[in-house]
NUMI-31979 format. One line per 5 residues: number of its first residue (from 1); their letters; for each residue x, y, z of N, C-alpha, C. Coordinates in steps of 0.001 Angstrom, whole numbers, plus 500000, padded with zeros to 6 digits. Example, Ala and Ser with C-alpha at 12.3 -4.5 7.8 and 13.67 -1.06 7.14 Angstrom:
2
1) AS) 513190,494310,507800,512300,495500,507800,513200,496700,507800  512850,497750,507080,513670,498940,507140,512900,500030,507870
// end
This chain:
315
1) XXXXX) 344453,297541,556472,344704,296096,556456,343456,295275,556815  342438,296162,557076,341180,295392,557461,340639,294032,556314  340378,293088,556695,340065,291939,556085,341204,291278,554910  341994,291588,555484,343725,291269,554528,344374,290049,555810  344958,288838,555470,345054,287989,556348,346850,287571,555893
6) XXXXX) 347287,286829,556378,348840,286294,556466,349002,284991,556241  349510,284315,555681,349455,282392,555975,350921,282418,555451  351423,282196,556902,352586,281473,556917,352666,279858,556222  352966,279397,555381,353149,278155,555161,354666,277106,554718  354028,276045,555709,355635,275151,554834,355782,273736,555968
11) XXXXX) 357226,273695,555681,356949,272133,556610,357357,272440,558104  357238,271450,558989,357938,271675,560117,359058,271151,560602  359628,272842,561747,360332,273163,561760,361622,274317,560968  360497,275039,560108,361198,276101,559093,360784,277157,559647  360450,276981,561316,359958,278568,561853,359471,279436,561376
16) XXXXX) 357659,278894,561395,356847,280245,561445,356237,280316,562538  356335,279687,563458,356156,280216,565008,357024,281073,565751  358504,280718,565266,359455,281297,565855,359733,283339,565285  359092,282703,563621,359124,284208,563087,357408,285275,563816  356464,284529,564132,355423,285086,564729,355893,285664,566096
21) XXXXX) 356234,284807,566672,357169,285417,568159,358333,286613,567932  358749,286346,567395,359585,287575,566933,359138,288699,566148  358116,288670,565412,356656,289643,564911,356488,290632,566381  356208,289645,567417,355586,290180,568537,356980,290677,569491  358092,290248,569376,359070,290999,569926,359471,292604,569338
26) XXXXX) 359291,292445,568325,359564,293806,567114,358458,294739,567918  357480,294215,567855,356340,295567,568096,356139,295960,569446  356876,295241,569783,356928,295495,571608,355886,295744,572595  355865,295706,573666,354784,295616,574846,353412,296649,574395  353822,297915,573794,352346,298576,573673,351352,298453,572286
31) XXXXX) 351927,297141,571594,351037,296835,570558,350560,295333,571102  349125,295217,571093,348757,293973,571712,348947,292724,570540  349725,291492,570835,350027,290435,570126,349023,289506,571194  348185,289024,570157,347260,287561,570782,347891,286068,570227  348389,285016,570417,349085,283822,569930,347861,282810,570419
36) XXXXX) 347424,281757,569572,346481,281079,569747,346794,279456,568707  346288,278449,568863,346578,277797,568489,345120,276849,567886  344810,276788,566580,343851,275875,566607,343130,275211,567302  343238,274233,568083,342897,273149,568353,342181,273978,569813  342431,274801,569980,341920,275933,571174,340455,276100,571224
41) XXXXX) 339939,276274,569829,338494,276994,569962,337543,275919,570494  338017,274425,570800,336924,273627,570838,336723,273208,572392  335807,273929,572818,335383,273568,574506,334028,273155,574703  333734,272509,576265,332110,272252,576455,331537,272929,576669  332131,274077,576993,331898,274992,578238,331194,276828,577230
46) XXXXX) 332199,277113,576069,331552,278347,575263,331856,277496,573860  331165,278418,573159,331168,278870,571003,332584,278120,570993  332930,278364,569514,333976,277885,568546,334005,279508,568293  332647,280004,567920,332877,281387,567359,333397,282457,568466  332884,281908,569546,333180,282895,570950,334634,282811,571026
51) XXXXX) 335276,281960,571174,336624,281654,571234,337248,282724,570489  336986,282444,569102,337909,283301,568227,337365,284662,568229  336077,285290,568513,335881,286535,568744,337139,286956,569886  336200,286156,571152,337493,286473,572500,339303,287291,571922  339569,286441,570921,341155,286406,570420,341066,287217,569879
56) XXXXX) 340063,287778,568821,340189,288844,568298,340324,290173,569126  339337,289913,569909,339187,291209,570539,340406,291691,571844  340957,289993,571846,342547,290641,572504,343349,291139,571902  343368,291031,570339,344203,291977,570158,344083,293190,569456  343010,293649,569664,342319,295214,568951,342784,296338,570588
61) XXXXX) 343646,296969,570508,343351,297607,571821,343274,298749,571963  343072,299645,572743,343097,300940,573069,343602,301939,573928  344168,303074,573087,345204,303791,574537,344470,304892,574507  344180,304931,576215,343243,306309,576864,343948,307522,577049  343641,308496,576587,344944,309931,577478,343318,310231,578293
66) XXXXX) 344033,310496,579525,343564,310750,580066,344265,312749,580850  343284,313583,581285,344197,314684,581583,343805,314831,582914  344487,314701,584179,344099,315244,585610,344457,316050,586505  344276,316120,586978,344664,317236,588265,344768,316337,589171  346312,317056,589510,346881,316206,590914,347799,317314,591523
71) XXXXX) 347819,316820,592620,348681,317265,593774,349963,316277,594097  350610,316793,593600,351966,315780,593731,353409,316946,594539  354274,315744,595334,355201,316637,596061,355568,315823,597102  356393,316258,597666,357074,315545,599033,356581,315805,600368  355877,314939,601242,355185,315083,602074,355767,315771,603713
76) XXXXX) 355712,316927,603612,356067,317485,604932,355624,317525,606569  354348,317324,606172,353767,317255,607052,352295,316319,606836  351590,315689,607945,350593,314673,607910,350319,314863,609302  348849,315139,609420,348414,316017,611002,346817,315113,610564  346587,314441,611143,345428,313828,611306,344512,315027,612541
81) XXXXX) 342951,315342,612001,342338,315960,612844,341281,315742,613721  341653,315685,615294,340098,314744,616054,339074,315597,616136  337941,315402,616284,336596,316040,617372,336008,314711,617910  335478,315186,618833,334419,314427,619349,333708,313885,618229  333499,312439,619317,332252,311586,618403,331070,311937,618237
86) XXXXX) 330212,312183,617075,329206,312837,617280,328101,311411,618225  328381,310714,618191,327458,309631,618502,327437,309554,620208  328508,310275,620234,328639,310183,622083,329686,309194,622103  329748,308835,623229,330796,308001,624192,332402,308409,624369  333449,307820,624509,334314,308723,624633,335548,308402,623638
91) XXXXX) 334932,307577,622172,335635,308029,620987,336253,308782,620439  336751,308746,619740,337023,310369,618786,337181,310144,617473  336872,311130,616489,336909,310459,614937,337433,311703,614121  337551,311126,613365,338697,312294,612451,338103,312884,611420  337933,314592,611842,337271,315284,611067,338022,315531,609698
96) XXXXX) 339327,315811,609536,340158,315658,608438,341195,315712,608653  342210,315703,607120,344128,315626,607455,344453,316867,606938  345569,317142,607540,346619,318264,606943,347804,317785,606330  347361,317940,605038,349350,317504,604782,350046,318542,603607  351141,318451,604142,352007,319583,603762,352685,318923,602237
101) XXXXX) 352673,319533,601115,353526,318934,600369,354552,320015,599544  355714,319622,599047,356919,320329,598713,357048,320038,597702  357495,320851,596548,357906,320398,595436,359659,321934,595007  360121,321507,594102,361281,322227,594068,360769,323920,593780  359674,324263,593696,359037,325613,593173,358459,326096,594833
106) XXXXX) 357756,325568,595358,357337,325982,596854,356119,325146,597159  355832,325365,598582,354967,324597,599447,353941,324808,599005  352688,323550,599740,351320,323870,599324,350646,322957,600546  349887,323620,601205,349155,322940,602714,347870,322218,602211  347257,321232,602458,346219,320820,602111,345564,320633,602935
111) XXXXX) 343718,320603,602948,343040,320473,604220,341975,319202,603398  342453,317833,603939,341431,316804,603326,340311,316184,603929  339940,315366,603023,338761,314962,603440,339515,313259,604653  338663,312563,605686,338832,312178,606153,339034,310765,605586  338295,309935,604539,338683,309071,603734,339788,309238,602959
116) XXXXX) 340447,310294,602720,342024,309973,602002,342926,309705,603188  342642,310076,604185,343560,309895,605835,343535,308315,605400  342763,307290,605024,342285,306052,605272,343345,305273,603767  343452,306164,602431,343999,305497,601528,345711,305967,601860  345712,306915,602731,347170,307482,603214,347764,306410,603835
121) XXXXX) 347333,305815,604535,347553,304750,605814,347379,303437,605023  347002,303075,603598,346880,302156,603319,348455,301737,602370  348434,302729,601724,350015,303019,600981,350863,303507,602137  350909,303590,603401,351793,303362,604282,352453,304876,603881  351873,305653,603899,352481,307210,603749,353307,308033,604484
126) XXXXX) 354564,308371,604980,354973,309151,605945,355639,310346,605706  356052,311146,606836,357129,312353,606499,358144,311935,605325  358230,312833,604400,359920,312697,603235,359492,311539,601972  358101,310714,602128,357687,310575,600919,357126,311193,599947  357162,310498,598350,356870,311376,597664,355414,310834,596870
131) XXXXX) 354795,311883,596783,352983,311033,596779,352063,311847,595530  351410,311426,594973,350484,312209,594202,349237,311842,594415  347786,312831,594637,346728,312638,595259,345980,313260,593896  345054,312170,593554,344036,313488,592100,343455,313538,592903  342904,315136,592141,341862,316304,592729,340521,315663,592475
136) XXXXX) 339930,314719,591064,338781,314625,591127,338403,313459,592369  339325,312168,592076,338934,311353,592561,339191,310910,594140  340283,311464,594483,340811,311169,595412,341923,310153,595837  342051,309612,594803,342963,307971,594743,344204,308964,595369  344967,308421,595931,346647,308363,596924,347679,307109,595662
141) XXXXX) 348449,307632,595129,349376,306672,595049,351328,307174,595535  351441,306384,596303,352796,306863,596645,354170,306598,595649  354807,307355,595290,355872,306892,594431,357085,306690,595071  357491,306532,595811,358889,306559,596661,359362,307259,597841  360524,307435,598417,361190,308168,599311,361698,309620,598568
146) XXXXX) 361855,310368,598764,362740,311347,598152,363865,311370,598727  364959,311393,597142,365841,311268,597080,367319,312057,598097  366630,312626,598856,367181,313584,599667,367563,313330,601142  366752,311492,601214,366895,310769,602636,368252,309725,601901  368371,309384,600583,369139,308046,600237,370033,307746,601007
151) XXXXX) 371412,308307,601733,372768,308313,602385,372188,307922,603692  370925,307786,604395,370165,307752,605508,371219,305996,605850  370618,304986,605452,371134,304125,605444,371616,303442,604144  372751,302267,604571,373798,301741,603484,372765,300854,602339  372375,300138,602965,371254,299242,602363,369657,298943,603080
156) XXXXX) 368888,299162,601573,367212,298999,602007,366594,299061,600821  365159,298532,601252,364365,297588,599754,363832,299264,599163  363754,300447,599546,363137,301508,599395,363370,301930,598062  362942,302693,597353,362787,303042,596074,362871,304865,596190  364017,304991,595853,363738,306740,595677,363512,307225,594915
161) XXXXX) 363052,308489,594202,362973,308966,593540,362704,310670,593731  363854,311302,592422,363550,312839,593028,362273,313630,593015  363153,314840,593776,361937,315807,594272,360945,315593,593016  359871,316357,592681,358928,316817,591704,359278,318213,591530  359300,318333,590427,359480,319705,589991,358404,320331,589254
166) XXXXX) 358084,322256,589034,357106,322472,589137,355870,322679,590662  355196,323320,590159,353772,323371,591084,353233,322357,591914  353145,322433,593445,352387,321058,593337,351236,320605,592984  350031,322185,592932,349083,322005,591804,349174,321723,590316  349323,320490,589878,349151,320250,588097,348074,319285,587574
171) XXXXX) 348432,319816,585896,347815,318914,585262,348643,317583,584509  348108,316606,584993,349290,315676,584509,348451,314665,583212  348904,313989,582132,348380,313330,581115,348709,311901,581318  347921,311252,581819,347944,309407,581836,347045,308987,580670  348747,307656,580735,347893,307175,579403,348224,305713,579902
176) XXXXX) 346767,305006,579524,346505,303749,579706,346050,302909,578519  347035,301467,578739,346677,300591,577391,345466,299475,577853  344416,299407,577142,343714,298349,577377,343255,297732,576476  342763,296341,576292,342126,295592,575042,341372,295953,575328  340102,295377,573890,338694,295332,573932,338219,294374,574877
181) XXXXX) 338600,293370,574742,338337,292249,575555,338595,292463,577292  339261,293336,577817,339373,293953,579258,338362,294534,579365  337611,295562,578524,336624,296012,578598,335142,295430,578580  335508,294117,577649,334328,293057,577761,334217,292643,578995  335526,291968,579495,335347,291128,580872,334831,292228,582165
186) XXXXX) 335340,293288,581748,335293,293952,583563,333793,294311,583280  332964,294525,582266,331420,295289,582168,330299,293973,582241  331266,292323,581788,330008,291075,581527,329723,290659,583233  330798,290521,583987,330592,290377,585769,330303,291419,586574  329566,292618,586587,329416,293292,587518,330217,293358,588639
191) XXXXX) 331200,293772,589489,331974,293606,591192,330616,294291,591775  331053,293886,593181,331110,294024,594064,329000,294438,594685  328049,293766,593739,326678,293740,593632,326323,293514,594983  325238,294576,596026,324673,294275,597179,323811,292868,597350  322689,292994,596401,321394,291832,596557,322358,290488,596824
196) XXXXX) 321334,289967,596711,321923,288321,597053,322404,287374,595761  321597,288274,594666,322221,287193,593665,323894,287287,593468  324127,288822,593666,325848,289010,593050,326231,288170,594137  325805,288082,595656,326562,287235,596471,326660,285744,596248  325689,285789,595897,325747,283746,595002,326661,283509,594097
201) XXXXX) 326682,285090,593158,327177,284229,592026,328955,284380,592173  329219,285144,593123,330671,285011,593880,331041,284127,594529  330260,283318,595446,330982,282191,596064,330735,281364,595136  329423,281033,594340,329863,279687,593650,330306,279485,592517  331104,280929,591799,332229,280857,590897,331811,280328,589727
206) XXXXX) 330226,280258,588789,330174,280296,587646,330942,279624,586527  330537,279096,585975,331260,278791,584639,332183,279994,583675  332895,279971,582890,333129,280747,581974,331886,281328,581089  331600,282951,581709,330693,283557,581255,331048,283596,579496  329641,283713,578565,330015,283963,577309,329489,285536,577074
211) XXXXX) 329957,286327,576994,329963,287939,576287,328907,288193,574932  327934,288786,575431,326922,288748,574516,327462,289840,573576  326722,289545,572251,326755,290485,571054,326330,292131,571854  325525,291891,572177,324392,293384,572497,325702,293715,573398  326162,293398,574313,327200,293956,575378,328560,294375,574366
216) XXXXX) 329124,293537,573690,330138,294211,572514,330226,295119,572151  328310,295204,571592,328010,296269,570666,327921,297864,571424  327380,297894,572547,327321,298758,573353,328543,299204,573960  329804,298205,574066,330807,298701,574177,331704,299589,573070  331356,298896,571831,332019,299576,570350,331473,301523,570268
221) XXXXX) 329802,301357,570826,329268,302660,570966,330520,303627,571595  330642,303552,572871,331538,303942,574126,332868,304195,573359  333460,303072,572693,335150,303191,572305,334804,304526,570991  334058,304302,570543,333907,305427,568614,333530,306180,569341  332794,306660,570790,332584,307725,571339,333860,308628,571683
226) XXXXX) 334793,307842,572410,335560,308282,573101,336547,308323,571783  336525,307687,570388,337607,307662,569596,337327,309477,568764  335940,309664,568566,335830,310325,568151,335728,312091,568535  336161,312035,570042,336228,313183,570863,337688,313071,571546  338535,312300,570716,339914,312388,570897,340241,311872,572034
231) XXXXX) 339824,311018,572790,340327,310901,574158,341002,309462,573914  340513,308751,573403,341495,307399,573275,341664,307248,571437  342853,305998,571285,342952,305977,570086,343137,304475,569794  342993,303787,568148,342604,302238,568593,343846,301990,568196  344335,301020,568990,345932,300237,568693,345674,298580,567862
236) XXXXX) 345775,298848,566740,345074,297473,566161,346331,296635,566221  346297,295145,566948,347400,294318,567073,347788,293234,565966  347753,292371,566339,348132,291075,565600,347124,289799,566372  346550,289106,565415,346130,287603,565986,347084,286660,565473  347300,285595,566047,348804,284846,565444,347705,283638,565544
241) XXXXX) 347482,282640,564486,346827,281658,564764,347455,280403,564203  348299,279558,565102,349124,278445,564536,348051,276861,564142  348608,276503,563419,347604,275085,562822,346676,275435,562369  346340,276227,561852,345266,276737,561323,344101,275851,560239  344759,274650,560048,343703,273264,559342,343400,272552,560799
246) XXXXX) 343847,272948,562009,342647,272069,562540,341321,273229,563318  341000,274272,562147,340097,274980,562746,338627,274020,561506  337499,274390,561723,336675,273725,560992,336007,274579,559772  334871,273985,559365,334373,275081,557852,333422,275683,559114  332855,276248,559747,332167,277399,560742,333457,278157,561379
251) XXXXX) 333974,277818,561482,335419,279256,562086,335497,279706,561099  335806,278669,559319,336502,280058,558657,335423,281080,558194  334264,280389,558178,332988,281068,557931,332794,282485,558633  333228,282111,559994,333108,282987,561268,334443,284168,560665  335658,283496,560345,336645,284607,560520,336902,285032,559158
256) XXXXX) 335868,284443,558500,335805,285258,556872,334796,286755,557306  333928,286632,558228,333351,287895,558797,333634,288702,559105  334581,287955,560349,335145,288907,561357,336267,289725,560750  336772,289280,559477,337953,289851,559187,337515,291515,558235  336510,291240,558056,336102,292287,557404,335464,293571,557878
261) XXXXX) 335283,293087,559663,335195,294427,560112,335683,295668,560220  335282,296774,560506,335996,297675,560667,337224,297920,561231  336874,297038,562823,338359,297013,563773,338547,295541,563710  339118,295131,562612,339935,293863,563079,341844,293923,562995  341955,293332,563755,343675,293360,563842,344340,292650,562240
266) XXXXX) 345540,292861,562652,345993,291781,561248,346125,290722,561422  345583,289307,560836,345904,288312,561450,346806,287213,560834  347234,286441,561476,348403,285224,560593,348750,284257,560883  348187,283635,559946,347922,282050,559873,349385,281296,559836  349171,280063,560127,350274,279039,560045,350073,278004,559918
271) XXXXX) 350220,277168,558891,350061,275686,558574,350992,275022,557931  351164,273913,558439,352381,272836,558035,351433,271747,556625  350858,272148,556485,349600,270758,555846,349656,271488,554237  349854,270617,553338,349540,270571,551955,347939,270826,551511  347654,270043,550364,345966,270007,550377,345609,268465,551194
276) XXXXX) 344625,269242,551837,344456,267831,552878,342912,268504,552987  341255,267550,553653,340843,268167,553449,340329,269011,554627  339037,269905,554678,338689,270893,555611,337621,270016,556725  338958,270683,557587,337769,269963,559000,336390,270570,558864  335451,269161,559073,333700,269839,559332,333242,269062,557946
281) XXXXX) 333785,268991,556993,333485,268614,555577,333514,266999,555291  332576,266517,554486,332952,265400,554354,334649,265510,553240  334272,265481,551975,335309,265480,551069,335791,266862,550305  335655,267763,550589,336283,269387,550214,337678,269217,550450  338414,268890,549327,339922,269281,549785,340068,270727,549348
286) XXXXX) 341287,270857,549860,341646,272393,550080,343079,272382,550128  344006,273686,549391,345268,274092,549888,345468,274317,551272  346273,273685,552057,346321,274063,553879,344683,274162,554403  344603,272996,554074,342996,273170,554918,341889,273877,554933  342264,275276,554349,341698,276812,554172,340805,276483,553041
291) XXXXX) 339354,276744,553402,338464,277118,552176,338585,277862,551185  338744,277654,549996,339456,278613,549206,338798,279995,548856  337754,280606,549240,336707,281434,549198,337949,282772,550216  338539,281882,551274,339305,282747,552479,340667,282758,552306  340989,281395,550979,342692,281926,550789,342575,282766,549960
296) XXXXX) 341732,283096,548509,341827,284009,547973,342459,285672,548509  341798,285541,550115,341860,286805,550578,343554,286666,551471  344088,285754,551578,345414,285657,552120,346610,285627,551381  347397,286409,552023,348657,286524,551413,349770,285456,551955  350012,284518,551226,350683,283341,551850,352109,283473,551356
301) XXXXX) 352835,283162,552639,354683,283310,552973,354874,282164,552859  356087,281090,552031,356131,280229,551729,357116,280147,552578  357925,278975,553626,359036,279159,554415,359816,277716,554132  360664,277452,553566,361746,276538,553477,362377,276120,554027  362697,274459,554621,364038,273810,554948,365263,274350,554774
306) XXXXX) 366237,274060,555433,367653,274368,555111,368231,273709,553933  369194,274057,553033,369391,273605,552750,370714,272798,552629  371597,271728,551964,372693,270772,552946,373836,272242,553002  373893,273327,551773,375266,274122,551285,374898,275153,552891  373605,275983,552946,372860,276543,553845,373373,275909,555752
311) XXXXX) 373394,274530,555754,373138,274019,557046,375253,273904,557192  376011,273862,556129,377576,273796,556322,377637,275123,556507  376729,276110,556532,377884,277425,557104,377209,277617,558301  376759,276847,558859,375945,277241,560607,377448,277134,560996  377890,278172,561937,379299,277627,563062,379242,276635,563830
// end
């Protein structure tokens, strides 16, 4: 469907917003739907072209499998371990934890490092919860009580869930959805920078950064890397773009480009407007505003009023 486009057209109120929303109800939460509206791309602040890249690239997305090793199970035991401070005085600091975990197959004792004691205590971890720890990284996330305390009391905000079954050594497969554009934003701001500039440019909160080409491009490297060694796969969405005559002759210029990339989503237009002419132009009229160079390439849905025989059988 690459460089193949949609144009909803007709008058208003014959719902092609309402049928775009419902486009995006059909395909449900793990296909990314972007909804945008003309009159959007024009700020002081970034591009006309940045704008509609931005939109594009929300809705191109990508799902990671990821494969890990974790330790998952019901926590039996949690033994924090002291020695002496090496620094002297009469401190004490914690050389590591012991924690016991259960799963419906048999026990497994663990001897950790002293920073997971610290993400244990942060997720509020105790005896009879149920927890999974990865082996590479170390992350703690707790999943509930086990189901084996519930009758404990009548009512409480707690969340159970049963034992784990299986080993508590496994390999487990996460899979994560992300846009392109998540990947733009979290790589264009750097977190959490020592020097002084990252500290400047945190308190005084910046304008809306614009996402350079070269940074895109270096990201596209990374995604065909990872597309092509099987680890993620691309989820191409929908751009929904309503009013589409009040975009100008440089957008369609721009999204006569963009549409022809490799990863572009499907996108679909909507206009209420006859031939009227193209914003940016002195006198170019046009069908729906659209340069005709870019309707050629659209497949346009014509959508109709009710009609009086049509509007007597509403109940």
């Amino acid at each position: 469907m690459a460089g193949r486009a949609v144009l909803l057209a007709g008058p208003p109120g014959t719902g092609k917003t309402a049928l775009a929303l419902a486009i995006a109800q059909e395909l449900g939460s793990k296909v990314p739907f972007c909804p945008m509206v003309g009159s959007e791309v024009y700020s002081t602040e970034i591009k006309k072209t940045e704008v509609l890249m931005e939109n594009f690239r929300r809705a191109i997305g990508l799902r990671i499998k990821e494969t890990k090793e974790v330790y998952e199970g019901e926590v039996t035991e949690l033994t924090p371990c002291e020695t002496e401070n090496p620094m002297g005085g009469y401190g004490k600091t914690i050389s590591h934890v012991i924690i016991g975990l259960k799963t419906a197959k048999g026990t497994k004792q663990l001897k950790l490092d002293p920073s997971i004691f610290e993400s244990l205590q942060k997720e509020r971890v105790e005896a009879g919860d149920v927890i999974y720890i990865e082996a590479n990284s170390g992350a703690v996330k707790r999943q509930g009580r086990c189901d084996t305390y519930a009758t404990e009391f009548d009512l409480e905000a707690e969340e159970y869930v049963p034992l784990p079954k299986g080993d508590v050594h496994k390999k487990k497969e996460i899979i994560q959805d992300v846009t392109l554009h998540d990947l733009d934003v979290a790589n264009a701001r750097p977190q959490g920078g020592q020097d002084i500039l990252s500290m400047m440019g945190q308190l005084m909160k910046p304008k809306k950064t614009e996402i350079t080409d070269k940074l895109r491009g270096e990201i596209n490297k990374v995604v065909n890397k990872y597309i092509d060694q099987g680890i993620a796969e691309l989820v191409p969405g929908v751009l929904f773009v309503d009013e589409v005559h009040m975009l100008d002759i440089e957008c369609f210029t721009y999204l006569h480009r963009a549409l022809e990339s490799s990863i572009a989503p499907i996108v679909i237009f909507a206009s209420n407007r006859g031939n009227c002419v193209i914003r940016g132009t002195e006198d170019i009229t046009s069908p729906h505003g659209i340069p005709l160079d870019l309707l050629d390439r659209v497949m346009i849905i014509r959508t109709m009023l009710y009609t009086p025989q049509e509007m007597k059988q509403f109940p």
